[in-house]
Backbone as ProteinMPNN parsed JSONL, in Angstrom:
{"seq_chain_A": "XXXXXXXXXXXXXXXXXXXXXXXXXXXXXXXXXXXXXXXXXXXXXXXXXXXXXXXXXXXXXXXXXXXXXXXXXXXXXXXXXXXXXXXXXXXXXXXXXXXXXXXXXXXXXXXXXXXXXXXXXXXXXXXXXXXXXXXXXXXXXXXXXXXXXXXXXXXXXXXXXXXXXXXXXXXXXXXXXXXXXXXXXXXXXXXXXXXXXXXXXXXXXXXX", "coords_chain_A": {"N_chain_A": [[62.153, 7.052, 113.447], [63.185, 9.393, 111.603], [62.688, 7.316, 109.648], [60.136, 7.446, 109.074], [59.505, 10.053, 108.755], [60.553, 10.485, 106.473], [59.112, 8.915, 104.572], [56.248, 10.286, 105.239], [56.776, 12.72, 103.977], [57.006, 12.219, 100.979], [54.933, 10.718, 100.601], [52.45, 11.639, 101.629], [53.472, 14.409, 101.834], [53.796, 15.524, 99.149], [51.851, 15.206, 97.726], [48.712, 18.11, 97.277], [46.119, 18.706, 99.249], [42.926, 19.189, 97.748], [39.822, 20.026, 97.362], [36.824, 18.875, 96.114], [35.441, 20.255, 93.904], [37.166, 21.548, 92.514], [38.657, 19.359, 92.159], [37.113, 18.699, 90.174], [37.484, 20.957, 88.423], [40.274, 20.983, 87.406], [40.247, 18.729, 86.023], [38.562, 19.042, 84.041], [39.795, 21.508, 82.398], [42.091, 20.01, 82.007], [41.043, 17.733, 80.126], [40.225, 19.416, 77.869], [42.527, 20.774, 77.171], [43.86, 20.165, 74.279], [41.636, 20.956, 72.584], [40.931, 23.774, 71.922], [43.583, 23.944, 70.241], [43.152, 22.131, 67.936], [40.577, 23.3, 66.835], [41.844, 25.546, 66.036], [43.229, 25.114, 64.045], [41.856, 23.751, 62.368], [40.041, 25.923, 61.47], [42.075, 27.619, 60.176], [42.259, 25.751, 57.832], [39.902, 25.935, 56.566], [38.105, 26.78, 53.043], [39.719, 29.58, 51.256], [39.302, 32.193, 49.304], [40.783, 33.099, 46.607], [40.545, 35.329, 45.021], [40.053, 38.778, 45.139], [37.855, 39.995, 46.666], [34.059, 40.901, 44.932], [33.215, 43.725, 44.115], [30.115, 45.395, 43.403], [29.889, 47.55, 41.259], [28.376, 50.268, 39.344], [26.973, 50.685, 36.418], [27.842, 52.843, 33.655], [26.787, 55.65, 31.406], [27.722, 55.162, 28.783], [28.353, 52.341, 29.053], [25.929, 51.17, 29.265], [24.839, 51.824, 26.98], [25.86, 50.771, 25.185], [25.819, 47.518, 25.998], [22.759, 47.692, 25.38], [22.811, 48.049, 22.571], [24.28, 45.878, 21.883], [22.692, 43.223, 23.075], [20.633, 43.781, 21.383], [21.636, 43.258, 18.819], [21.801, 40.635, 19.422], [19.462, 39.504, 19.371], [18.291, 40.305, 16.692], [20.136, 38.884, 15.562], [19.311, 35.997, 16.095], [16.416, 35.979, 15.681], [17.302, 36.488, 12.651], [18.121, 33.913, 12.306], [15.603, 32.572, 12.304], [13.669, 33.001, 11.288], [15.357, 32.215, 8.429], [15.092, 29.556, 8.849], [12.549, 29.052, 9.097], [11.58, 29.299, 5.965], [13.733, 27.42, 4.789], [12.392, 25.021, 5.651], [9.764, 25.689, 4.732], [10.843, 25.3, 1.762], [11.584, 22.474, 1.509], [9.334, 21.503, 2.686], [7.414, 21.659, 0.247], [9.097, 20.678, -1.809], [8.539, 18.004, -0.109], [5.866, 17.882, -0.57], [5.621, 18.168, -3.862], [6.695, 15.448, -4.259], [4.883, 13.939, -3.073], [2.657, 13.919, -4.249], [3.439, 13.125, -6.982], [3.977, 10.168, -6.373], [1.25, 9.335, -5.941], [-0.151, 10.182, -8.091], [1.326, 7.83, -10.034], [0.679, 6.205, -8.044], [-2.057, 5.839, -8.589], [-2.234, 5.326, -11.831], [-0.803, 3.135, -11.858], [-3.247, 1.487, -10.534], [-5.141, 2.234, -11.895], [-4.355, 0.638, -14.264], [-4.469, -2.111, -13.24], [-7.03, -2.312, -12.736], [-8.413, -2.289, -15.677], [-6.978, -4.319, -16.617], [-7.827, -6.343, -14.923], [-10.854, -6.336, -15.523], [-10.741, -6.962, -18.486], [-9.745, -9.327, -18.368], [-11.561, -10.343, -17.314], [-13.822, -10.182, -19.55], [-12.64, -12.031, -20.667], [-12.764, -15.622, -22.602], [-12.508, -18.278, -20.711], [-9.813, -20.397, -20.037], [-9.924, -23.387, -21.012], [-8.661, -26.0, -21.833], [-5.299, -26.941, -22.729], [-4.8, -26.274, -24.783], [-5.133, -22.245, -25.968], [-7.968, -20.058, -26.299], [-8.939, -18.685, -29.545], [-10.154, -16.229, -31.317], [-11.708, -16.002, -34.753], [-10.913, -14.499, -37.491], [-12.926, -11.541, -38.647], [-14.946, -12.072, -41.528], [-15.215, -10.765, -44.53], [-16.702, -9.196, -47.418], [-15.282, -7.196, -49.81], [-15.264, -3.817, -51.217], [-15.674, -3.852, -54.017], [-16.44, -6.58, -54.476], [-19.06, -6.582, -53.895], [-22.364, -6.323, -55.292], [-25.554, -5.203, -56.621], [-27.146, -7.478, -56.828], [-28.504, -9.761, -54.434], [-27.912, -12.938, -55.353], [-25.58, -12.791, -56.868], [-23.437, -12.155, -54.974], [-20.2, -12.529, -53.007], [-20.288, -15.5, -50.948], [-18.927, -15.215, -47.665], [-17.768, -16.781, -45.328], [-18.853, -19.032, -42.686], [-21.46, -20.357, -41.451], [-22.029, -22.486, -39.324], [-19.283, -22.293, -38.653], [-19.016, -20.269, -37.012], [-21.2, -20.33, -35.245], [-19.938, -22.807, -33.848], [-17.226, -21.082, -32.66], [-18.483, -19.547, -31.015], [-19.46, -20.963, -28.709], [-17.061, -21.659, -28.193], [-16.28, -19.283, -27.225], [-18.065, -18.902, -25.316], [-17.053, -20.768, -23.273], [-18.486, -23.36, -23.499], [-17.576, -25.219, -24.972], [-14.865, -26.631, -25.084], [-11.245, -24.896, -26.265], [-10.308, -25.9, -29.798], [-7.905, -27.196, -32.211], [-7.579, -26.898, -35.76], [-7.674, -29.746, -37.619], [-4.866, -31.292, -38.946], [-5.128, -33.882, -41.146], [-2.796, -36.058, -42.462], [-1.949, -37.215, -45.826], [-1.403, -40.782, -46.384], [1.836, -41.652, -48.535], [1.481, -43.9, -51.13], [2.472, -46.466, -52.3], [3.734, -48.257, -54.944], [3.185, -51.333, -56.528], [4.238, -54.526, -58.281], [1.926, -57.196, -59.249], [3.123, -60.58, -58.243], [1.569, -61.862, -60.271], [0.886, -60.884, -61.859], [2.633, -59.507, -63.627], [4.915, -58.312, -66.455], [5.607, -60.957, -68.304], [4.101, -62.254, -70.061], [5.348, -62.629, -72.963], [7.434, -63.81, -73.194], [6.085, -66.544, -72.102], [3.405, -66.273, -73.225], [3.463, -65.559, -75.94], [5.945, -67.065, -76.741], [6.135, -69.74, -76.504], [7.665, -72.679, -74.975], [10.496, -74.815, -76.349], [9.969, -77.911, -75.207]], "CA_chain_A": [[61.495, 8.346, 113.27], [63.591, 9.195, 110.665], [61.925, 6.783, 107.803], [58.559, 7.877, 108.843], [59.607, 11.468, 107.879], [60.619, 10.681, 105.084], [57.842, 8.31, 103.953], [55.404, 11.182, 104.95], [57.147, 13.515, 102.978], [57.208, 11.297, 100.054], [53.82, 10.295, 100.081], [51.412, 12.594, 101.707], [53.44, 16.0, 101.611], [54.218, 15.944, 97.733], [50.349, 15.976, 96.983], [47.838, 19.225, 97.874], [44.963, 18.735, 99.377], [41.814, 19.734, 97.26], [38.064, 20.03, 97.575], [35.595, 17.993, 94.773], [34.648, 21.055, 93.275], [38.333, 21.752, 92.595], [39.063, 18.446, 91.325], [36.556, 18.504, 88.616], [37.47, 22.083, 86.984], [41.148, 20.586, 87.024], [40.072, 17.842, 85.321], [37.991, 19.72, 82.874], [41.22, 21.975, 81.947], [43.098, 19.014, 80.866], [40.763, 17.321, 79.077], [39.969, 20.646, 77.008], [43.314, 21.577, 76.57], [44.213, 20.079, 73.089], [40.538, 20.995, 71.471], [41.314, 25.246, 71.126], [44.606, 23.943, 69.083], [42.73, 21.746, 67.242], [39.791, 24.643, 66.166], [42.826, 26.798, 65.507], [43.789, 24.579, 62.854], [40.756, 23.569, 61.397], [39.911, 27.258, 61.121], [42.895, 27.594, 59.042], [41.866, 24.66, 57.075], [39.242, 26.678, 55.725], [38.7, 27.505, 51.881], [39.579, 30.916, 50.813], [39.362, 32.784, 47.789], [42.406, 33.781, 46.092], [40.569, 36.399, 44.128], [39.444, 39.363, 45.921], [35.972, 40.432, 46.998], [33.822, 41.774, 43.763], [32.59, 45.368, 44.107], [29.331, 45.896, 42.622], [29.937, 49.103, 40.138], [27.694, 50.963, 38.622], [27.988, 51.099, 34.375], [27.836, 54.714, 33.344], [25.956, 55.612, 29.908], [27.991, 54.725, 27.266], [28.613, 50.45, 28.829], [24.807, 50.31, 28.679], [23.893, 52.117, 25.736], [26.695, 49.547, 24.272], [25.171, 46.905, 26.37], [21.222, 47.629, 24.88], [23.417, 46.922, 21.179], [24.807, 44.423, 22.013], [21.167, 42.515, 23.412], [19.361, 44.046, 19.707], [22.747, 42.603, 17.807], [21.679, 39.648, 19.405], [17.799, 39.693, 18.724], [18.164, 40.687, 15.283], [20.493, 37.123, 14.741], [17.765, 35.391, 16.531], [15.525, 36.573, 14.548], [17.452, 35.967, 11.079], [18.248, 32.139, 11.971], [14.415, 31.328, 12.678], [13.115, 33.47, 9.181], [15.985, 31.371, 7.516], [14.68, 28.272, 9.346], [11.036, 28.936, 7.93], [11.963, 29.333, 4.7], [14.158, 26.453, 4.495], [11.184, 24.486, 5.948], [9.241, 25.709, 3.434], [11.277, 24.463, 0.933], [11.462, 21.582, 2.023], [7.64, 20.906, 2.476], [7.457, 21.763, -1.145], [9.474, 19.32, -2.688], [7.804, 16.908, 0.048], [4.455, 17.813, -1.441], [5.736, 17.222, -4.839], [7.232, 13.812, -4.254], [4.102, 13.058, -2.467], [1.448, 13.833, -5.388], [3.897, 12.409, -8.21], [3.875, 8.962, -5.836], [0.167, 9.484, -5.342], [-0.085, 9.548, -9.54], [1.89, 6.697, -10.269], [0.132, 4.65, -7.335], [-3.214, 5.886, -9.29], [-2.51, 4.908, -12.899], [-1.131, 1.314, -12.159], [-4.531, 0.856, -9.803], [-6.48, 1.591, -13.214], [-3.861, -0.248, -15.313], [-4.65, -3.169, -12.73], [-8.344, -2.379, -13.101], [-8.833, -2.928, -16.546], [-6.221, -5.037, -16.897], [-9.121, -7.422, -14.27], [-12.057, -6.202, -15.896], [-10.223, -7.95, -20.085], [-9.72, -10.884, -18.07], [-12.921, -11.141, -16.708], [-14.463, -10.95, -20.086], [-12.367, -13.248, -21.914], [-13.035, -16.713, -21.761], [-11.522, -19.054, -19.215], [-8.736, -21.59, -20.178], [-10.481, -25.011, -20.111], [-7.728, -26.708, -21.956], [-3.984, -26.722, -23.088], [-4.627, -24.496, -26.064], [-6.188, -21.023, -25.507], [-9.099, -19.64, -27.548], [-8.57, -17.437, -30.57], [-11.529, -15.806, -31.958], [-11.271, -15.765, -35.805], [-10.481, -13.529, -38.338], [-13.993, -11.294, -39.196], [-14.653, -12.362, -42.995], [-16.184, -9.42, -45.152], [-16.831, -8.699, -48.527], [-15.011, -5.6, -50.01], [-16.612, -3.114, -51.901], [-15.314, -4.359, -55.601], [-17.408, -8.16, -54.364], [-20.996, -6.245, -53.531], [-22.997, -5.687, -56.037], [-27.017, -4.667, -56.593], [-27.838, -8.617, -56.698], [-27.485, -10.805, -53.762], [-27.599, -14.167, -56.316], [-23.995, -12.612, -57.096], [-23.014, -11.571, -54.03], [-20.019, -14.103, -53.077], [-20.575, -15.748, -50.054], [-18.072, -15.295, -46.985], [-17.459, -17.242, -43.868], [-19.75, -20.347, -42.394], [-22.687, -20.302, -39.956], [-21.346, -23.61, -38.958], [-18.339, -22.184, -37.803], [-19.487, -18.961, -35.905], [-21.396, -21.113, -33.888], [-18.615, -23.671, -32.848], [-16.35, -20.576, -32.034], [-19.451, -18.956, -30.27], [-19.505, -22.045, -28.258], [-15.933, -22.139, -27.201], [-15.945, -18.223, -26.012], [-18.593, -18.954, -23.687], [-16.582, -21.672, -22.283], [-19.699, -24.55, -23.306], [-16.505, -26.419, -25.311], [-13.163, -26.44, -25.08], [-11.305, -24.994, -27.681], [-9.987, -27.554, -30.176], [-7.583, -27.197, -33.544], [-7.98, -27.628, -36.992], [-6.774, -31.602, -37.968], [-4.907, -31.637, -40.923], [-4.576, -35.617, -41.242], [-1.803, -36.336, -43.383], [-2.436, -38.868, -46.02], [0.03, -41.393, -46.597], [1.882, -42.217, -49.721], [0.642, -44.977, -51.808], [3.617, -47.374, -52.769], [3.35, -48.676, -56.404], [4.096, -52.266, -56.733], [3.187, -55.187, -59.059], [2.121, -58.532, -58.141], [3.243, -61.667, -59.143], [0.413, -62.639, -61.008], [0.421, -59.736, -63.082], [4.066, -59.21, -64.048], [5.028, -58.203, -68.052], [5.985, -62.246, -68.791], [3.241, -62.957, -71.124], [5.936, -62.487, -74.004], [7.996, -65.277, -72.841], [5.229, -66.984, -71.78], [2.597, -66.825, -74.135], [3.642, -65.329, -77.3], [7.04, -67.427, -77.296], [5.966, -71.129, -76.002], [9.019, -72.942, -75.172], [10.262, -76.329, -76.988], [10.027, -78.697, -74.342]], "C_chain_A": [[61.913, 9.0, 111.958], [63.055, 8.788, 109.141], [60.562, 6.842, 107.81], [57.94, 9.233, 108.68], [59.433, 11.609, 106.591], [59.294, 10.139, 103.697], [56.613, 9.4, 104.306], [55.653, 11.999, 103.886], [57.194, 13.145, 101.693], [55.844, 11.132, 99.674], [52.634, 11.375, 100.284], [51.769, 14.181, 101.297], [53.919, 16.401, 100.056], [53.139, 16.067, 97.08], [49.504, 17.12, 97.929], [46.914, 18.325, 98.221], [44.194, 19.397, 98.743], [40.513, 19.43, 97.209], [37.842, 19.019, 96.009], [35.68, 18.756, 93.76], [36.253, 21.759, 92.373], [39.169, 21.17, 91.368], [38.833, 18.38, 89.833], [37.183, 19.355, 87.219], [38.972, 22.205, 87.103], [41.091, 19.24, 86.027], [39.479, 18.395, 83.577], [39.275, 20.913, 81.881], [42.038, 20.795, 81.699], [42.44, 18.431, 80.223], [40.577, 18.357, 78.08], [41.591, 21.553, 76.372], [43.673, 21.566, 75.276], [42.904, 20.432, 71.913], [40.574, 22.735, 70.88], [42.691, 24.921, 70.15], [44.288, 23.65, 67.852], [41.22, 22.584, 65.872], [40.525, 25.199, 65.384], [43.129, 26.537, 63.857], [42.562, 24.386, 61.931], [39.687, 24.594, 60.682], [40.605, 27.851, 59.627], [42.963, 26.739, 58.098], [41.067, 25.207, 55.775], [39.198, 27.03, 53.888], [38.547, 29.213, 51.694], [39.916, 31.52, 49.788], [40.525, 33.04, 47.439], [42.2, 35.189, 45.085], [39.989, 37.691, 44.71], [38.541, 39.702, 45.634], [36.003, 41.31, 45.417], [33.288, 42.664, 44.201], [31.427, 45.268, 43.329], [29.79, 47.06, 42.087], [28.852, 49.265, 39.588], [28.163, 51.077, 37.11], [27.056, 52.237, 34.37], [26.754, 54.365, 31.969], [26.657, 54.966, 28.824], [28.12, 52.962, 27.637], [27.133, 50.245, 28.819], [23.94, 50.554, 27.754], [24.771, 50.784, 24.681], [25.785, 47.98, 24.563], [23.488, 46.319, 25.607], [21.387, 47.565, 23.582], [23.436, 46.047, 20.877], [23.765, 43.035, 22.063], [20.471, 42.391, 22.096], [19.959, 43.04, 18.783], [21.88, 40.919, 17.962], [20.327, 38.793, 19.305], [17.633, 39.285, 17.523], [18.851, 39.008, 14.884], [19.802, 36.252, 15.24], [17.051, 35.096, 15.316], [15.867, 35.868, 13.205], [17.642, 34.439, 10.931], [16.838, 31.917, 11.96], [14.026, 31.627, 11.086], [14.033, 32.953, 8.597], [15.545, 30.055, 7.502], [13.405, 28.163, 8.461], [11.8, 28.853, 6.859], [12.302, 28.123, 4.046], [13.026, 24.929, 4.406], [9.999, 24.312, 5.115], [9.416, 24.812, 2.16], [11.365, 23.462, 0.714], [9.912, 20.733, 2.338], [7.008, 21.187, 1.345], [7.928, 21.119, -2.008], [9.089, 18.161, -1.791], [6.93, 16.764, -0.599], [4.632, 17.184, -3.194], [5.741, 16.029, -5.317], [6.243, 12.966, -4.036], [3.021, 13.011, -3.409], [2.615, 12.852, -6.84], [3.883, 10.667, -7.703], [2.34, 8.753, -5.677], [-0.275, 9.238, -7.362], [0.045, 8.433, -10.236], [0.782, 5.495, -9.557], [-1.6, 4.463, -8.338], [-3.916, 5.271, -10.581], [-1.844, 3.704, -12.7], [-2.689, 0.8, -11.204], [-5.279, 0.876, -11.128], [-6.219, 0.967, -14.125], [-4.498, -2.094, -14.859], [-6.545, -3.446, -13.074], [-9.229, -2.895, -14.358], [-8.157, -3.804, -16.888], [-7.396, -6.856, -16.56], [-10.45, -7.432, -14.868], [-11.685, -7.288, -17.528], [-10.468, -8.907, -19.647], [-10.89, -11.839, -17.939], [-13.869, -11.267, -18.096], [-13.898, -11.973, -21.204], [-12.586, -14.636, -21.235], [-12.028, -17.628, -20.903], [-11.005, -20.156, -20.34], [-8.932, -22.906, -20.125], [-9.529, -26.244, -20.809], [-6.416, -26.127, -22.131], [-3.917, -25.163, -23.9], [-5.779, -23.3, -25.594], [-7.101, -20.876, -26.815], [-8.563, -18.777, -28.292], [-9.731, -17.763, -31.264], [-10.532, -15.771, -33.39], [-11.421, -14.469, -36.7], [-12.498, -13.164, -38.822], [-13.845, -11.493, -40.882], [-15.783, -11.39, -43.828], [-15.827, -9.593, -46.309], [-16.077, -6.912, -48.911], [-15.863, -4.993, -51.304], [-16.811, -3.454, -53.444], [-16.55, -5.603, -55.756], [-18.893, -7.339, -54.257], [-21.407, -5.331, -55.196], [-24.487, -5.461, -55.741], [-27.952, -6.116, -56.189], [-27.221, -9.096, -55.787], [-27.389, -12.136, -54.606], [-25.71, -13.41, -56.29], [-22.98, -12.248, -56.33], [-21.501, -12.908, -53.624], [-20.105, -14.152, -51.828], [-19.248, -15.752, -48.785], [-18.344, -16.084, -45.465], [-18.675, -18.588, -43.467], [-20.573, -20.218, -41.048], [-22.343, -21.197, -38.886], [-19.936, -22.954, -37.626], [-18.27, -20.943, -36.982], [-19.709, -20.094, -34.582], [-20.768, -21.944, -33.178], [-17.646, -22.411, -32.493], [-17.376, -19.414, -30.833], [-19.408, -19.719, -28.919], [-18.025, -22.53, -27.351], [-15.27, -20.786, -26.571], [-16.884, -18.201, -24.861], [-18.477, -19.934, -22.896], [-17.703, -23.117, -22.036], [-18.407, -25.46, -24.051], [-15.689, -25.574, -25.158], [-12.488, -25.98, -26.556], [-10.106, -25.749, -28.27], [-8.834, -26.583, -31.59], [-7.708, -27.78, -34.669], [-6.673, -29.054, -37.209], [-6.438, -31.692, -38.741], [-4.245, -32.84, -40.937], [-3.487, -35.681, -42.575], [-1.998, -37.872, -44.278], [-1.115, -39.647, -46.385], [0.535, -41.578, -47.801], [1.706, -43.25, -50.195], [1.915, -45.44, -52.526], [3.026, -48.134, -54.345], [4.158, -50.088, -56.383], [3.529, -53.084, -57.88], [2.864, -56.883, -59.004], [2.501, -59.856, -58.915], [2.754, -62.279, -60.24], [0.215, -61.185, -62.382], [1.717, -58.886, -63.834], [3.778, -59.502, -65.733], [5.771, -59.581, -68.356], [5.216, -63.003, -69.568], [4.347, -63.178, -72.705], [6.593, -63.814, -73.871], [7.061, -66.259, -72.7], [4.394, -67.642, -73.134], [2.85, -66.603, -75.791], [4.986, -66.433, -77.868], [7.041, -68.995, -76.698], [7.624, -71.51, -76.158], [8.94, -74.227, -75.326], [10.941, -76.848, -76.103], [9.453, -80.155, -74.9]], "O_chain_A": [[61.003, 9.185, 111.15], [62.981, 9.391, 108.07], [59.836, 6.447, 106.898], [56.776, 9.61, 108.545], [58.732, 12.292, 105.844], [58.851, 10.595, 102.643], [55.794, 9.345, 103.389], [54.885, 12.052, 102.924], [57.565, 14.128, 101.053], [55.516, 11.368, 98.511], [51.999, 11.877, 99.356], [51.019, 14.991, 100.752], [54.375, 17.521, 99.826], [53.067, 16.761, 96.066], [49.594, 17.069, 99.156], [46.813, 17.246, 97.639], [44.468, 20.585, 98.913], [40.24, 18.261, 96.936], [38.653, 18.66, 95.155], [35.959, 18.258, 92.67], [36.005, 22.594, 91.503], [39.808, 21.615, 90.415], [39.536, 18.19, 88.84], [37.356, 19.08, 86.031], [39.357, 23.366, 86.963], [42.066, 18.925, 85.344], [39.887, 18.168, 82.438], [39.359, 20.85, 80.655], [42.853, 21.03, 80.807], [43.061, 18.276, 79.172], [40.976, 17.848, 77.032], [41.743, 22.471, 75.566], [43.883, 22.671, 74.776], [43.038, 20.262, 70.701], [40.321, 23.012, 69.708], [42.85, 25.731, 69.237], [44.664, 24.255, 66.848], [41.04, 22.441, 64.663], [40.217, 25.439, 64.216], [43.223, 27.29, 62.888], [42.454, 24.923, 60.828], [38.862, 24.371, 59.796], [40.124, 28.276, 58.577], [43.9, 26.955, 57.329], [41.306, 25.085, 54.574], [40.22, 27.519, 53.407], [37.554, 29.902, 51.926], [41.041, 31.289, 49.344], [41.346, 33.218, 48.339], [43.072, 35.885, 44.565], [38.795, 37.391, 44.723], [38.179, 39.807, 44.463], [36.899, 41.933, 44.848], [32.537, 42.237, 45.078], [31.78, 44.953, 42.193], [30.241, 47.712, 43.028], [28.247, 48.237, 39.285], [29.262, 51.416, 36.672], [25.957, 52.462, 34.876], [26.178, 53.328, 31.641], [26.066, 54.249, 28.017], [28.012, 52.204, 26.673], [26.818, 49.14, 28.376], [22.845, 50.044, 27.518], [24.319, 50.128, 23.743], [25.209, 47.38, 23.655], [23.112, 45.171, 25.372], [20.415, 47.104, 22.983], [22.919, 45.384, 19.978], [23.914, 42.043, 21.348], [19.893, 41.389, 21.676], [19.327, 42.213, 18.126], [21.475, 40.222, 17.031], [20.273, 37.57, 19.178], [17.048, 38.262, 17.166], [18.301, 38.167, 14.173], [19.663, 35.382, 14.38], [17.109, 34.299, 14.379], [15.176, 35.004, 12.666], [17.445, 33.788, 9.905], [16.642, 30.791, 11.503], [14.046, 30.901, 10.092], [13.638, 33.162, 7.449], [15.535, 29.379, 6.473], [13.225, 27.466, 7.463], [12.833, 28.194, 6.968], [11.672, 27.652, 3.099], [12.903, 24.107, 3.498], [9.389, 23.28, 4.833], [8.655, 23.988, 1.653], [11.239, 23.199, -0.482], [9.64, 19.544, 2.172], [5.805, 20.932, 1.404], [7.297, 20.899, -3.042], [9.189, 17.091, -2.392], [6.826, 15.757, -1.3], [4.074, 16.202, -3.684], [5.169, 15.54, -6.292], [6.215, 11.787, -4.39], [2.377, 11.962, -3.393], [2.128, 11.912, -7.467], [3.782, 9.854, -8.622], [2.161, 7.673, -5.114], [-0.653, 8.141, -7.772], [-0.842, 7.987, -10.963], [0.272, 4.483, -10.038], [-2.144, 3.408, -8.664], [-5.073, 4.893, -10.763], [-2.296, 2.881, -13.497], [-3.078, -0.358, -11.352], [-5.921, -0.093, -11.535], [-7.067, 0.56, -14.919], [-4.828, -2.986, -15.641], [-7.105, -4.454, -13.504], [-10.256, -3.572, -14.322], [-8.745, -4.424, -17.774], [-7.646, -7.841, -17.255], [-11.16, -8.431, -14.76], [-12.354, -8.311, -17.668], [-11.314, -9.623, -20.184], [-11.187, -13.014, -18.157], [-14.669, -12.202, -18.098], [-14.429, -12.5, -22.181], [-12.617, -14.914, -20.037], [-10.852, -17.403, -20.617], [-11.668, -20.624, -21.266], [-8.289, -23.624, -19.358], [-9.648, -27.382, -20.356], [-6.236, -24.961, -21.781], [-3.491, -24.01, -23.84], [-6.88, -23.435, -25.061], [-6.996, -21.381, -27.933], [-7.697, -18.039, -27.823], [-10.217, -18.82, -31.666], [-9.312, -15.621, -33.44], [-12.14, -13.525, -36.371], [-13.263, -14.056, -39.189], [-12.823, -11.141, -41.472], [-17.002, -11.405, -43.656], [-14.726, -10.102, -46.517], [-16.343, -5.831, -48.386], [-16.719, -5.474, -52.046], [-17.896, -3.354, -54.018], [-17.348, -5.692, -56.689], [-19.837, -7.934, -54.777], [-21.004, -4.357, -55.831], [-24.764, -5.521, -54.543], [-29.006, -6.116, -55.552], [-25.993, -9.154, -55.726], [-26.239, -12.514, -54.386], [-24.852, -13.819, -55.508], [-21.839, -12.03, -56.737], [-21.71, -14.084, -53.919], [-20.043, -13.07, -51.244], [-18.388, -16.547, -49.163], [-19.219, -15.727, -44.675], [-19.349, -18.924, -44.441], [-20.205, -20.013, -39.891], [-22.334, -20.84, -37.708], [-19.76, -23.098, -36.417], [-17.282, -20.764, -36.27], [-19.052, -20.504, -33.626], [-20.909, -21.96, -31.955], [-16.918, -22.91, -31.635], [-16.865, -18.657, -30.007], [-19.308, -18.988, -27.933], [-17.861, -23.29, -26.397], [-14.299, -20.758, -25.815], [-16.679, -17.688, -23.761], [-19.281, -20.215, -22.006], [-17.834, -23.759, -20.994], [-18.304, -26.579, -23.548], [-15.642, -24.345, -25.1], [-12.864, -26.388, -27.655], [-9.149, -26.16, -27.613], [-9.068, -25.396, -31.817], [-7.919, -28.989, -34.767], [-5.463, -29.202, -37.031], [-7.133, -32.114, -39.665], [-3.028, -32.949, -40.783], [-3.79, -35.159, -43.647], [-2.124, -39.027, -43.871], [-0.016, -39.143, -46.62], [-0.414, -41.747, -48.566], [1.815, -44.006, -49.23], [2.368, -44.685, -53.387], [1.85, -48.431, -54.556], [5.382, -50.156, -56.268], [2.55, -52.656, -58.491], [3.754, -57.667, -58.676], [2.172, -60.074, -60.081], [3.339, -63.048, -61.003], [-0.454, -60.889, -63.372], [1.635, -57.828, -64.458], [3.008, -60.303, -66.261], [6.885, -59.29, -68.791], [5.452, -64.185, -69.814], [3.922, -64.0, -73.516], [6.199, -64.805, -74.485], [7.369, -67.153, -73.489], [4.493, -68.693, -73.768], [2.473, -67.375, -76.673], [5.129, -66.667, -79.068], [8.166, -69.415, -76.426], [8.487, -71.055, -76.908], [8.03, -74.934, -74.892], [12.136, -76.617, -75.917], [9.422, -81.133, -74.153]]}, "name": "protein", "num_of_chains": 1, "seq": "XXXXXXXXXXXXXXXXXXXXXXXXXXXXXXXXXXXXXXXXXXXXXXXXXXXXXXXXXXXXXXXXXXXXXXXXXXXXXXXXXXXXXXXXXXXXXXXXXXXXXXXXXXXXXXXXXXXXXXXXXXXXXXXXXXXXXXXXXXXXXXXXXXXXXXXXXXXXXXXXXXXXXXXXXXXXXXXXXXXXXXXXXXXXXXXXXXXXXXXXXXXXXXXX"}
């Protein structure tokens, strides 16, 4: 009897009896107990200013008559950088313009240097051999040679040779140079048969 005291007392009379409804909202209190510590802290976690709250104020007359200065001050240098800006701009598209008509010149007078430079070419004659053409020297009479008679007139230059240099600017011949053949020298000898030995010979018979 004895150890079935004690084993009651032990087992059944050291727990309460409690309802369902009991159980739960003991259950619900311990799981909830560590989550208000945890808020507490993470509350205090928080960031917070270190500088205190700003006040709106009111500015009196004289911080915004300073103020509506201060705004013009800063207008007015506005202002003077852009009218410096033009200006500069100006300047600047003024010696472009220059640069651009003196390049516009230049490109102008070698196009007409090139121009006639093509137009000479085109009327001189074409190259059909080694040597190039050269027109000759015009041949005139000066005024001392003319007189009232042509019989005395003296005669200059050759019909002959117009027309062969006529002939080689319109590219129908080639043009050619004058040939100056070289003649050879002429050796002086005397020939056997005609050697100065008639003296010996004939004037002085020899006694044989």
């Amino acid at each position: 009897m004895k150890d079935e005291r004690h084993l009651e007392r032990v087992t059944t009379g050291m727990f309460s009896k409690v309802t369902e409804s009991e159980r739960d909202n003991n259950w619900l209190v311990e799981m909830s107990q560590g989550l208000q510590k945890e808020e507490a802290e993470n509350s205090d976690n928080e960031y917070k200013s270190i500088n205190p709250p700003v006040k709106n104020k009111k500015k009196d007359l004289k911080q915004r008559r300073k103020q509506r200065e201060h705004s013009k001050l800063l207008s007015a240098i506005q202002m003077a950088k852009k009218a410096k800006k033009k200006i500069t701009d100006i300047h600047n598209l003024r010696n472009m313009m220059q640069e651009i008509k003196k390049q516009t010149d230049k490109a102008e007078i070698l196009k007409s240097k090139r121009l006639k430079k093509k137009e000479y070419t085109q009327l001189e004659p074409k190259r059909l051999a080694r040597r190039k053409f050269e027109s000759e020297e015009i041949e005139f009479n000066a005024p001392r040679d003319i007189s009232g008679n042509l019989r005395t007139v003296k005669k200059e230059g050759s019909i002959l040779l117009d027309r062969f240099k006529s002939f080689e600017r319109r590219n129908i011949l080639r043009p050619s140079s004058k040939s100056n053949s070289k003649k050879g020298k002429f050796k002086k000898f005397t020939k056997s048969d005609h050697k100065d030995d008639w003296k010996t010979t004939v004037a002085r018979p020899s006694l044989s």
